[in-house]
N, C-alpha and C positions, 0 to 999 in steps of 0.2 A: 297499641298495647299500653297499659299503665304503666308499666316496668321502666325506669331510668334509660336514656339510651347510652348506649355505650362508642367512646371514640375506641374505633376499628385500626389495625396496623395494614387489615389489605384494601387493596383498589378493588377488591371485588362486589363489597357491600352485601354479603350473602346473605342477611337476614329477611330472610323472606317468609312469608304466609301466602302460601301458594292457596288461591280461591277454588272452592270446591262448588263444581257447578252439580250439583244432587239427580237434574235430571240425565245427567250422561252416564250413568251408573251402564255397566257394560250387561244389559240383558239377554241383549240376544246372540251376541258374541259372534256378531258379520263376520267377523273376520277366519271363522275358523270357518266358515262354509266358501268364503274366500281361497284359503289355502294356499295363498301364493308361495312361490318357492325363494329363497334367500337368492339375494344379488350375486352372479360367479360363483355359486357353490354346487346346482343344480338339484339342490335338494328337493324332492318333494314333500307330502302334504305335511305338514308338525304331527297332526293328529296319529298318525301309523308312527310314527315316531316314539309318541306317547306311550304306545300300548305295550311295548315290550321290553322298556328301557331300566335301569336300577331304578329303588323307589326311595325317591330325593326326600319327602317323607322322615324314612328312615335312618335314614345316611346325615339328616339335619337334629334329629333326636339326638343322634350317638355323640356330637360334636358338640352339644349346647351346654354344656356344663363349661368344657376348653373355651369356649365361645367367651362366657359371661367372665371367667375367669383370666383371661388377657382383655377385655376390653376394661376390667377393674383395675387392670394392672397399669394399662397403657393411659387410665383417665386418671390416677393417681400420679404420673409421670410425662404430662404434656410437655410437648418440646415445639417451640415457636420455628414457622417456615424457615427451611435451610437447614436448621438446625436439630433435627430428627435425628439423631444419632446413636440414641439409646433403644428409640424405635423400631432404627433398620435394623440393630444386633438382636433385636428378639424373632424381628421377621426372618432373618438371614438365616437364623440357628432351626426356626422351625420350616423352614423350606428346606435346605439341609436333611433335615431330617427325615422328610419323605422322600429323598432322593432323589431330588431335583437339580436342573441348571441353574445354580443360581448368579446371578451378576449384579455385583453391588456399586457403590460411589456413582449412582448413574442422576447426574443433575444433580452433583451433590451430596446425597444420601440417601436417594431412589436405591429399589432393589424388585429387579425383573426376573423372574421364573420363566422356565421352559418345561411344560411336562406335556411328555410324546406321547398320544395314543397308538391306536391301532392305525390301520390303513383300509382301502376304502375296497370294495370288490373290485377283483382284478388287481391288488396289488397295489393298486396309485395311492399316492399318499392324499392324509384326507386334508383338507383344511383347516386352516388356523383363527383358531378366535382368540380375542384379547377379554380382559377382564379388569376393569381399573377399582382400587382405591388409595383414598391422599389423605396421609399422614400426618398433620399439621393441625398446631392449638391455636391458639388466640390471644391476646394479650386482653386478659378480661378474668377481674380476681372473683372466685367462685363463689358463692352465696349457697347454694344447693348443700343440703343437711345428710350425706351418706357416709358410710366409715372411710370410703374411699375416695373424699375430697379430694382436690388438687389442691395443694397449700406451697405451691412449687412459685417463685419467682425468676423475672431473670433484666436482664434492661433493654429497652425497647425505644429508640430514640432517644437516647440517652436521659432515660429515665427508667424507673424501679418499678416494673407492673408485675400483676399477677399471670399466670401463664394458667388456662383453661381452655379443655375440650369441647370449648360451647357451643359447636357447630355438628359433635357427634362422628369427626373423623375417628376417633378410637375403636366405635361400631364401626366405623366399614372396613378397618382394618382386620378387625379380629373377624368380622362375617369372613370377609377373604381369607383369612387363616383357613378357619374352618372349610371352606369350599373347596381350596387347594389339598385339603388332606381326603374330604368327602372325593373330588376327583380321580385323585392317586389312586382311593380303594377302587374304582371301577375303572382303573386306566385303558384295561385291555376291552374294555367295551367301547370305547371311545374311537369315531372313526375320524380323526385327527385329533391337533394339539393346540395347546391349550398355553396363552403368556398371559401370567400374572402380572399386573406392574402394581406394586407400591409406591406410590409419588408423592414426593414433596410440595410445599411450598402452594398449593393451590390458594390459601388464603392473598397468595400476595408474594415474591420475592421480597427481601429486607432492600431498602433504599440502595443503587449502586450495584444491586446484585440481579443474576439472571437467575430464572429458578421454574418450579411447577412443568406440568406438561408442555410448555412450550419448547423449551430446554431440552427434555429428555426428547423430543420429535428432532430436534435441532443437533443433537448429538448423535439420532441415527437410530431412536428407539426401533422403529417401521423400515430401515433401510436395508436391513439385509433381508428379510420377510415381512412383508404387509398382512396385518391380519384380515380375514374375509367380513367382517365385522367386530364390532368392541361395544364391552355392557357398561356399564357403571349405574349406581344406584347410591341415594341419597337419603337419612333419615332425616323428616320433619315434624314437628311440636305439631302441626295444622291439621295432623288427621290422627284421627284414632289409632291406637296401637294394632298392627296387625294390618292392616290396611295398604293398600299400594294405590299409586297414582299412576297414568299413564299416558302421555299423547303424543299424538302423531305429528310431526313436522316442527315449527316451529315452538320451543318450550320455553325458554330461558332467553334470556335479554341478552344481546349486546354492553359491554361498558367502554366508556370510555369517560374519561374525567377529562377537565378543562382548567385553566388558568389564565385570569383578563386581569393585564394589569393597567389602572387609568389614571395618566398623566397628569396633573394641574399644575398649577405652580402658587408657590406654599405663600399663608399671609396670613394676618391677626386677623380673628374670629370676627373682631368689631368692623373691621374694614374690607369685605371679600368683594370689593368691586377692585381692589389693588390685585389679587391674585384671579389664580381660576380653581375654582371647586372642583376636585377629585370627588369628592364624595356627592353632592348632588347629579355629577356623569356617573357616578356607578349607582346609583338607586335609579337614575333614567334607565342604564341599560337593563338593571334587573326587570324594571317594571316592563320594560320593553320587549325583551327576549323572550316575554310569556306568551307573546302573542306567535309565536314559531309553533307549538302547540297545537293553541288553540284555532289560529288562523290562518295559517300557511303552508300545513303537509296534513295530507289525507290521512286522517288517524280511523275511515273506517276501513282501509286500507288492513293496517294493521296500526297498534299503539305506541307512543312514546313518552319518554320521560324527560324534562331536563329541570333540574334542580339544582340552586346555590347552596354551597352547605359553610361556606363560610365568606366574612367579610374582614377586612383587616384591614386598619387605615389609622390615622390619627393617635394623639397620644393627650392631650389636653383639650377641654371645653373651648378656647377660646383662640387654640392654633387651628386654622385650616393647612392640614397636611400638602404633601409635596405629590402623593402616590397610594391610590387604594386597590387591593389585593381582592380579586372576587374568584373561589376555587367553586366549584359544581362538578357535576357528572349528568351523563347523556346515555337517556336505557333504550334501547328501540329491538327493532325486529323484524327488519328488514333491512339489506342491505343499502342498495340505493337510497332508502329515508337515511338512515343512518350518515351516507356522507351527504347528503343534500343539507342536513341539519346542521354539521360541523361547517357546510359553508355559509349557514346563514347564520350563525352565533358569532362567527367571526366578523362579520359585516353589518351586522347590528350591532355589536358593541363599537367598533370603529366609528360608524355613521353618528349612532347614541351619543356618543364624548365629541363628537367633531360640533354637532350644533351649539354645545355649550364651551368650546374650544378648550378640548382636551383632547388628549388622545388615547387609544383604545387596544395594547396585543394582546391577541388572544392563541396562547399557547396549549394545542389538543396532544391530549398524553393517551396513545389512542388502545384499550385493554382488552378482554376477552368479548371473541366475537359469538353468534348470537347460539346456540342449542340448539341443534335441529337436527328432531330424530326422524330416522328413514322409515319413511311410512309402507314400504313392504317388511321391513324387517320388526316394524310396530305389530303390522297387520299379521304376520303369523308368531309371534312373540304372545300375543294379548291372552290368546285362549290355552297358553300355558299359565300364564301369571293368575288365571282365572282360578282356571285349577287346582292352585297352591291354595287362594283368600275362599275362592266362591265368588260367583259375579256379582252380592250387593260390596261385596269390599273392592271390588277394583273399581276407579274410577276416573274419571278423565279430570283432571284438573285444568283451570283456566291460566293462560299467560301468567309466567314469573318475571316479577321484574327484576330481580336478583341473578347475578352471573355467577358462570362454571365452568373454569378452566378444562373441564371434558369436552367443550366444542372442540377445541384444536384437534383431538381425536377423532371426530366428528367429520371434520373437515379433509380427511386423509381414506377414511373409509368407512362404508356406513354403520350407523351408531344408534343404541339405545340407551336414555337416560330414563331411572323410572326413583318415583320417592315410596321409603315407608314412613308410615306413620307409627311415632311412637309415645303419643301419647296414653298414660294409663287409663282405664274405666274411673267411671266419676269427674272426671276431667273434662273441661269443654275445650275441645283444640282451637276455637275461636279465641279464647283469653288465655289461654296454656302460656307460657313463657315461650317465646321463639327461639330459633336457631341464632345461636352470639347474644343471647343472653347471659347474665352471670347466673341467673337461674334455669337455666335450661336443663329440661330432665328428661332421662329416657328411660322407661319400661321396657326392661330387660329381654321379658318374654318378647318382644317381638323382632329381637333381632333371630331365633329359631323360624322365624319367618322367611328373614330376609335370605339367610342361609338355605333354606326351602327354595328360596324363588331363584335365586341367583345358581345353585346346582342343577336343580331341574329347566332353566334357560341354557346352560351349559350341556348337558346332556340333549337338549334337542337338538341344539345346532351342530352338534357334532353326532346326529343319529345313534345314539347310545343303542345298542343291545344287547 
């Protein structure tokens, strides 16, 4: 992209441009001739499902004014990871208000809903779905020309940034709004129930702090009831407004970040056969560690990333330093690649500074692990979300190298992640401003979408009638 790049407060590096493979457009819609049934819930086909349930439709129309109207409110008023706090009281006050379980201070400033449907024939109680959206801005000062800029600051490493929605969690809050009040209207249709979680901190906990979905799992979010599945849904600048993404299994990267710190011993510029060069062992190991890559782990396997994003050493042209600082981060998609990688970064840098007689730790800071949505619960999900767009708007998107704290969710029970696109007409989502940019924009009209898809995925999994 053209656009400035912007230094990030999370480890998640979420700015992504998910690639749009054109020929996977969902035509024939396998999957609903499929019909598979949800994992332990015994549900059958989605499609009878469809035929007789409230019209999400409708229920997304009535809501989209409320809709547009807290996400102006809540993008006017970003509040950086942990620190949600104005957030959670408007989430609090309007779950509250449809007469809901609500529970707040959860990780912090999470706040999870409970809202009971019906029960299932025979009396049994039906199952439970989850439903996620994360609450969190950015430290990134806004550029975008609306009456309801963010002009909000705050300090962020002990410095003075701006605070912006540039990643568009404001939409998936306010979509979630609107969902939980579209579901209350049809609660008695519902054959179970239904937990809302609003979460924090996805961009990243603040330095020293725990925080995001890890936290609230870790606190017990799933411990007294496990939901039978959990949705979450992400806006991105990369597709057209209105538009949804969706794939089956592996979607989202892994992250983890690194730190090699290389040893020499410090000496005048003119004379570097009296010391040992830090700096020429860390341009070895960078140039070196490319070859992990390219040369050493099967990437038609599946893909990976490892990237240095900074270098830090020296202070004068003509001191050779004592000690050079090399940070990066590690994107993959698979697990076994994943630690197979973290052992050979560590071993090539080591090896790298030892021939030039330095030496080499490499310290893995190890972050969100990889997306991966359950391809039964994709395969009967798809020809609902169809539904919503039409099958040229749904579409299978290629590998993201960008991470989402909604794996850990993922990881507990199975999981659908899906993007809309919220780019306006006239617009090429190819050059569009990304997600964590200070120009990042979204087209309002398609969060009425998202509201659409996320009710009506809601209503099938819990066989609405």
């Amino acid at each position: 992209m053209t656009l400035p790049s912007v230094s990030l407060a999370a480890s998640t590096s979420f700015e992504f441009k998910p690639p749009i493979n054109k020929s996977r457009f969902s035509k024939t819609l396998l999957a609903s001739a499929l019909a598979l049934s949800f994992m332990g819930t015994g549900f059958n086909s989605v499609q009878a499902a469809t035929n007789t349930m409230p019209d999400a439709a409708k229920l997304a129309a009535g809501v989209e004014q409320k809709v547009i109207g807290w996400r102006r409110d809540l993008h006017q008023h970003p509040e950086l990871s942990n620190r949600e706090f104005r957030t959670s009281k408007i989430i609090e006050k309007h779950l509250k208000s449809l007469g809901l379980e609500v529970q707040t201070g959860v990780a912090h400033t999470g706040v999870v809903a409970i809202l009971k449907g019906g029960k299932l024939k025979g009396g049994k109680p039906g199952p439970l779905i989850a439903i996620r959206a994360d609450m969190d801005a950015l430290p990134v000062t806004e550029v975008v020309d609306v009456p309801f800029a963010s002009k909000v600051t705050d300090t962020y490493r002990d410095q003075k940034v701006g605070v912006m929605h540039a990643c568009g969690h404001d939409t998936h809050v306010a979509m979630l709004m609107g969902v939980a009040e579209n579901l209350v209207k049809v609660k008695d249709s519902l054959a179970g129930d239904v937990m809302f979680i609003f979460q924090p901190a996805e961009e990243g906990a603040p330095e020293g702090e725990e925080g995001g979905a890890e936290l609230m799992l870790k606190e017990g979010l799933f411990a007294q009831r496990k939901p039978e599945q959990v949705f979450g849904m992400h806006v991105t600048s990369s597709m057209p407004s209105g538009m949804i993404g969706l794939r089956s299994g592996p979607a989202m990267a892994s992250e983890d970040s690194f730190t090699i710190k290389v040893k020499g011993s410090q000496t005048h510029g003119s004379r570097p056969w009296n010391g040992v060069d830090p700096i020429v062992a860390a341009a070895q190991i960078i140039t070196n560690v490319q070859t992990i890559v390219s040369r050493q782990v099967d990437i038609t396997k599946a893909p990976a990333v490892v990237s240095f994003g900074a270098v830090n050493g020296g202070i004068r042209s003509n001191i050779i330093p004592d000690e050079v600082e090399l940070i990066g981060t590690i994107r993959t998609f698979d697990q076994p690649m994943r630690a197979d990688i973290k052992l050979r970064l560590a071993e090539m840098a080591e090896l790298s500074a030892k021939t030039l007689g330095a030496t080499a730790t490499t310290e893995i800071h190890q972050g969100y692990p990889v997306v991966v949505n359950n391809p039964e619960l994709v395969a009967s999900m798809r020809p609902v979300l169809a539904s919503v767009v039409g099958d040229k708007m749904l579409i299978e998107p290629g590998l993201i190298t960008g991470a989402e704290d909604f794996a850990y969710y993922a990881l507990e029970t199975p999981g659908m992640f899906f993007f809309l696109g919220v780019t306006p007409k006239g617009t090429d989502p190819e050059t569009a401003a990304s997600n964590h940019s200070p120009a990042f924009y979204v087209d309002e009209s398609a969060l009425k979408v998202g509201v659409e898809a996320m009710t009506k995925v809601a209503l099938t999994a819990l066989k609405a009638q």
